[in-house]
SERORO-836315 format. One line per 5 residues: number of its first residue (from 0); their letters; for each residue x, y, z of C-alpha. Coordinates in steps of 0.001 Angstrom, whole numbers. Each point is the difference from the previous one (the first is absolute). Layout:
% residues N
NUM	a	X:Y:Z ~ ...
% end
This chain:
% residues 332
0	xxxxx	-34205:-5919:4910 ~ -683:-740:3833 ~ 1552:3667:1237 ~ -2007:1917:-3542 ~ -3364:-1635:1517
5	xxxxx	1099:1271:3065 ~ 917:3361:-751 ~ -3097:124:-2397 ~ -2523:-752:3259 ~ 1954:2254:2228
10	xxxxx	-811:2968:-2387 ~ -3210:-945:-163 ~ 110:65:3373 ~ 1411:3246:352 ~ -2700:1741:-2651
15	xxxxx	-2970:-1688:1680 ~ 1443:1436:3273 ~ 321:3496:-1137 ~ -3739:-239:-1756 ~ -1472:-512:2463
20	xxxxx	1801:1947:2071 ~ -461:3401:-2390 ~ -3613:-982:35 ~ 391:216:3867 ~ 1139:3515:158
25	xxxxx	-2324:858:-2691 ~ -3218:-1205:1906 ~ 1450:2005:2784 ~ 276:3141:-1632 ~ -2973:-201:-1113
30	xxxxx	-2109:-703:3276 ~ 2033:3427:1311 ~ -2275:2452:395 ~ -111:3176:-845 ~ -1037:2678:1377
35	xxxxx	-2:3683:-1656 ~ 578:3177:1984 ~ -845:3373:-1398 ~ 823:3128:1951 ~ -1511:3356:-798
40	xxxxx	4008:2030:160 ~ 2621:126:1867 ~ 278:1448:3644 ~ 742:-1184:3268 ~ -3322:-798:1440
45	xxxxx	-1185:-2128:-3281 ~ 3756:-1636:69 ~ -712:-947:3439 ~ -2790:-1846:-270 ~ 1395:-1799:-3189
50	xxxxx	2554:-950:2485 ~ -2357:-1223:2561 ~ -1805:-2427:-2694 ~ 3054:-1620:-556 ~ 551:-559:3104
55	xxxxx	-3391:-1000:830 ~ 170:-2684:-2442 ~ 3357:-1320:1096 ~ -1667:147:3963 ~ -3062:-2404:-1852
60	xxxxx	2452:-2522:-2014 ~ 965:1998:-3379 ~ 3286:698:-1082 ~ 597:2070:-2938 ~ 2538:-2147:-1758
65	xxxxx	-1130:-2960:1965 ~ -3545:-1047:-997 ~ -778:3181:-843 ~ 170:2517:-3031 ~ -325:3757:327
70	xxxxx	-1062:2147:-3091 ~ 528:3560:1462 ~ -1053:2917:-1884 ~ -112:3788:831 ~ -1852:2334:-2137
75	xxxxx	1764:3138:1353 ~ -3169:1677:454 ~ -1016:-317:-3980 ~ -3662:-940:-829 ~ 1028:-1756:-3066
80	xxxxx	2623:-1812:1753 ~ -2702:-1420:2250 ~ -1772:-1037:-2873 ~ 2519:-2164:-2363 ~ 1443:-1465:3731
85	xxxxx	-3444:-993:415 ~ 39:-1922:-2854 ~ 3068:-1160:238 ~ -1179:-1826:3563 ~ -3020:-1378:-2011
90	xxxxx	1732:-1407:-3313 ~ 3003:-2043:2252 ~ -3278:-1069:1837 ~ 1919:140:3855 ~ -1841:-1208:2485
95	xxxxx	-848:2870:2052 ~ 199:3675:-440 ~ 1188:2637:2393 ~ -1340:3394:-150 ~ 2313:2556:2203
100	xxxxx	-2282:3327:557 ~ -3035:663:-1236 ~ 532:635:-4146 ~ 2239:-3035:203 ~ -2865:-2213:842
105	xxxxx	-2811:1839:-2072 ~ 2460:-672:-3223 ~ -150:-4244:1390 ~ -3354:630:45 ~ -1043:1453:-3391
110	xxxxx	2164:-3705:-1241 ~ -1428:-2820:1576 ~ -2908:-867:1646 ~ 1445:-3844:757 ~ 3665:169:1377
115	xxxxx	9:966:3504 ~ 794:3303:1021 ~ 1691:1521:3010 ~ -457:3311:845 ~ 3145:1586:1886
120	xxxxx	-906:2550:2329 ~ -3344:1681:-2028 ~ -1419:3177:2548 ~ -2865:-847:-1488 ~ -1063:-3191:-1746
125	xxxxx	-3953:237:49 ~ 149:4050:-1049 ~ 2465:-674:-2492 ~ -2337:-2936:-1754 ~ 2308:-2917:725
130	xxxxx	-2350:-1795:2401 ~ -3577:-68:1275 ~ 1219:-910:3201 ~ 2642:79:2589 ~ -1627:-3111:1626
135	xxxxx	-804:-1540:-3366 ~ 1742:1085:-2618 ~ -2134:-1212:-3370 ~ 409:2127:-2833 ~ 1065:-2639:-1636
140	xxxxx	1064:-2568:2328 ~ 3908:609:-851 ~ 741:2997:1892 ~ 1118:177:4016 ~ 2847:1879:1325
145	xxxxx	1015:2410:2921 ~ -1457:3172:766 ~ 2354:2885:1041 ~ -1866:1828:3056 ~ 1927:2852:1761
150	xxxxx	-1241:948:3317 ~ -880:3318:-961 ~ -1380:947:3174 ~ 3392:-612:2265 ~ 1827:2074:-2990
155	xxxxx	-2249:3073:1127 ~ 179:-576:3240 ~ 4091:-564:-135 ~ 210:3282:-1926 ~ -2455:1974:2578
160	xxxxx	2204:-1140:2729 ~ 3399:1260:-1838 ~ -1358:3230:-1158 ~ -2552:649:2616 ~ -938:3467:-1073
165	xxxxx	-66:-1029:-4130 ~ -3269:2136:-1447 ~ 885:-848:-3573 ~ 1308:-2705:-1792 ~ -165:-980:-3577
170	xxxxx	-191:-3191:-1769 ~ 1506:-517:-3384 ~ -793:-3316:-1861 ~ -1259:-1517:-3818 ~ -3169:1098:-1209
175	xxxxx	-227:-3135:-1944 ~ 720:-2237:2558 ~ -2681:-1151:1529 ~ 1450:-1671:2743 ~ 2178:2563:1304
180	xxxxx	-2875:2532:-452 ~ -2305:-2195:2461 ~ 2694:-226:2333 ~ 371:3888:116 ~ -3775:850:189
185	xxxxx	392:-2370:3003 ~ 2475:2170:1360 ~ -1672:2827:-527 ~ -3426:-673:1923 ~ 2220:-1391:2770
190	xxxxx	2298:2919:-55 ~ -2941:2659:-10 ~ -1869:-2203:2542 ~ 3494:562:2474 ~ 246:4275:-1051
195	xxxxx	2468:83:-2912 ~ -996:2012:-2948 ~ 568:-2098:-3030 ~ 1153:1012:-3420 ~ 429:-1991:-3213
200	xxxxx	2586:-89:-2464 ~ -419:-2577:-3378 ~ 2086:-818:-2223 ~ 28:-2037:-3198 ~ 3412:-1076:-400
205	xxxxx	3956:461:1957 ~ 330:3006:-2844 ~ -2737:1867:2186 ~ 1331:-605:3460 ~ 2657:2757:74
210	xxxxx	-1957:3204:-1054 ~ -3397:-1752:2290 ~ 2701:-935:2502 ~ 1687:3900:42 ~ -3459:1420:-117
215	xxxxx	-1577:-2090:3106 ~ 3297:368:2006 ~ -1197:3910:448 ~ -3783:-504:213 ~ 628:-2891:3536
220	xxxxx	1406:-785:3224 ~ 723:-3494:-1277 ~ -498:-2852:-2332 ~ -1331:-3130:51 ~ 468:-2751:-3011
225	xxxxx	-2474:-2999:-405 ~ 1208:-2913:-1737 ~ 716:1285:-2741 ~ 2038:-2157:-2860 ~ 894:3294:-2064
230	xxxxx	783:2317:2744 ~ 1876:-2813:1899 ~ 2268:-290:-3217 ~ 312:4194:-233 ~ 237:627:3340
235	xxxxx	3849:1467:137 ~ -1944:2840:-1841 ~ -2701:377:2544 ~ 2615:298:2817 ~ 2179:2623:-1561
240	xxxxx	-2718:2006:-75 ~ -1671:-935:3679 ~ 4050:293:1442 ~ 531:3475:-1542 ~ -3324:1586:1402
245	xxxxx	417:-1869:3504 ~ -3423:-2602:-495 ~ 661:-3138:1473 ~ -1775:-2245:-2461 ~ -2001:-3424:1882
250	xxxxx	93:-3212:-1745 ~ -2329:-3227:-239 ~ 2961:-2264:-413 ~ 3250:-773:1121 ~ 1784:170:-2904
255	xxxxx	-549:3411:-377 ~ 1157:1016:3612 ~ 3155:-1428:-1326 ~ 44:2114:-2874 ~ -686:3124:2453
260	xxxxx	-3154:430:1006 ~ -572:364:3899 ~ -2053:-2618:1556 ~ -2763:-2898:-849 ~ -1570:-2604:1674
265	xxxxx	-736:-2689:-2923 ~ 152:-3712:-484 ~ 2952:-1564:-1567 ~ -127:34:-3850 ~ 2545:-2998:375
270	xxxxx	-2438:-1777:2261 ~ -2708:483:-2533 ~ 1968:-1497:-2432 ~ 749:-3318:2214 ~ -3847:-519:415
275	xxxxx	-409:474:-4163 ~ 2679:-2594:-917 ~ -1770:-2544:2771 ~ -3325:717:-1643 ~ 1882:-924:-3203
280	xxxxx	1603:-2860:1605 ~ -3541:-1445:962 ~ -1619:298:-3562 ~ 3725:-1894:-1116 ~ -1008:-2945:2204
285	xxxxx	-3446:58:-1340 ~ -2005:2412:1579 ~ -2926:1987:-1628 ~ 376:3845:-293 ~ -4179:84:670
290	xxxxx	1028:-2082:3372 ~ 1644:2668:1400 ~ -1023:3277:1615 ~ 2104:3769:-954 ~ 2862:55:2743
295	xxxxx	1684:2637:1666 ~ 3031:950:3134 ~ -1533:967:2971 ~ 2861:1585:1765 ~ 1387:3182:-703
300	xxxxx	3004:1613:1263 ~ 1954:3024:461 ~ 2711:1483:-2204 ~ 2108:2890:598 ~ 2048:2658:-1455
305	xxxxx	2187:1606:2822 ~ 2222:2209:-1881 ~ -3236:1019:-2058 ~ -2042:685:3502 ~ 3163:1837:1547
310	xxxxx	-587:2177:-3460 ~ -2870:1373:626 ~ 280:224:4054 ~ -2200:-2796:234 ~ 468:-2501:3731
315	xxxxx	-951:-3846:-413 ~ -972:-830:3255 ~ 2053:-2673:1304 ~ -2621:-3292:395 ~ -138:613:-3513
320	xxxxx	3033:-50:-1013 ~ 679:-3164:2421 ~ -3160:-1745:-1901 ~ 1869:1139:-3523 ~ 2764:-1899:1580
325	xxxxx	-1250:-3256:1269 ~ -2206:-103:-2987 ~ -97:2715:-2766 ~ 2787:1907:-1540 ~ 2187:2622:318
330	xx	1884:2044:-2215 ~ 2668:2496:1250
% end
């Protein structure tokens, strides 16, 4: 009787233990947040800064697996995808909401007006109807996020000084893009201002950039490519048709240098990325999205092409290249 009371309590014991201890890792789980990322498509530059907000919120004290969850979703450049991953975001009721380029956030947007919302590199937040503000973002007191401003200005003056006799140059980028059209008109003024004649070339989708790409390649002495989400993700098609007719083509980010265009000077898409996930991390730990001013990377820096400049006859002076190489990038 002694050793059934005994093994009776000890499996009490036992279940009582392992109660309490589910209820333990269920309270856990449940205090995890959650945080939903939603990327426009898939190319480098947009990748990149994915990566650099999950490594932003690891450098602030979130580890996806840790005491964090990651809902990632990529809508592969599909309107209605943007839509039902919206909603998706909304109904599992995560506890922040990343928007990666602009679409990505206007879809957030259109959802909720309470969860917070980070924008991930937006050209233009106020334009595009996200925020009132960069210094105080209020729309709806659930929106902040980083701002992705190239330094247009050095990316004319970095292409003067490689093709110092360039009279024509044209610019190819989304007519429905409103960020990437701002960023060109920018480059325009500044590019007329410095004596380059500037001609535009629109497109509505990557099915258009290989007859507009074939067509400006004859009409120009070069190219230059704002950001630009669709022609970033076509852009093999622009540069078969810039390499055949001899047009170096310019970009406004790295990643496309890497893909073969010439030259930029631009800030780091990763970088960006780091200061969204620590603007994410910050609203985690309590912070409100109307607390905090639009964001952006200062420093830009250069990237080169050097098998696409020895193409087309074009010298990179050599305190460039050494700047590339203590802090830029260079692709041979």
């Amino acid at each position: 009787m002694k050793r059934l009371i005994t093994t009776i309590i000890a499996l009490v014991a036992f279940l009582t233990f392992a109660f309490f201890h589910e209820q333990k890792i269920s309270t856990q789980a449940a205090k995890t947040p959650t945080v939903g990322i939603l990327q426009l498509m898939t190319h480098p530059a947009l990748d990149s800064i994915h990566k650099g907000i999950i490594a932003g919120l690891k450098e602030n004290g979130y580890v996806v697996g840790k005491n964090l969850k990651i809902d990632y979703q990529n809508a592969q450049g599909d309107q209605s995808n943007l839509k039902s991953m919206s909603d998706r975001f909304a109904n599992e009721k995560v506890n922040v909401m990343v928007g990666i380029a602009t679409p990505s956030a206007q879809s957030l947007a259109h959802v909720t007006t309470k969860t917070p919302i980070v924008m991930g590199a937006i050209s233009d937040p106020v334009g595009s109807g996200l925020v009132k503000s960069l210094t105080n973002p209020s729309n709806n007191g659930n929106i902040t996020g980083t701002q992705h401003i190239e330094p247009v200005a050095q990316q004319v003056k970095l292409i003067k000084k490689l093709m110092p006799n360039l009279k024509t140059i044209g610019g190819i980028y989304t007519s429905s893009d409103d960020s990437s059209t701002a960023e060109f008109e920018e480059f325009k003024q500044l590019a007329q201002k410095a004596g380059i004649e500037v001609k535009t070339y629109t497109i509505t989708s990557t099915n258009d950039i290989d007859q507009v790409a074939a067509t400006m390649a004859h009409e120009v002495q070069a190219v230059y490519v704002p950001t630009d989400n669709t022609v970033a993700s076509g852009i093999q098609a622009l540069l078969k048709n810039t390499n055949a007719a001899k047009i170096p083509v310019f970009a406004s980010v790295a990643t496309m240098v890497k893909s073969g265009a010439v030259a930029t000077y631009s800030v780091s898409q990763y970088d960006i990325g780091r200061l969204t996930g620590k603007l994410v991390a910050q609203i985690l730990k309590g912070k409100k999205p109307n607390q905090m001013p639009i964001q952006h990377v200062t420093q830009g820096d250069y990237a080169f092409n050097l098998s696409q400049a020895q193409r087309f006859g074009i010298n990179i002076p050599q305190d460039l290249i050494k700047q590339a190489e203590k802090k830029g990038v260079i692709y041979k």
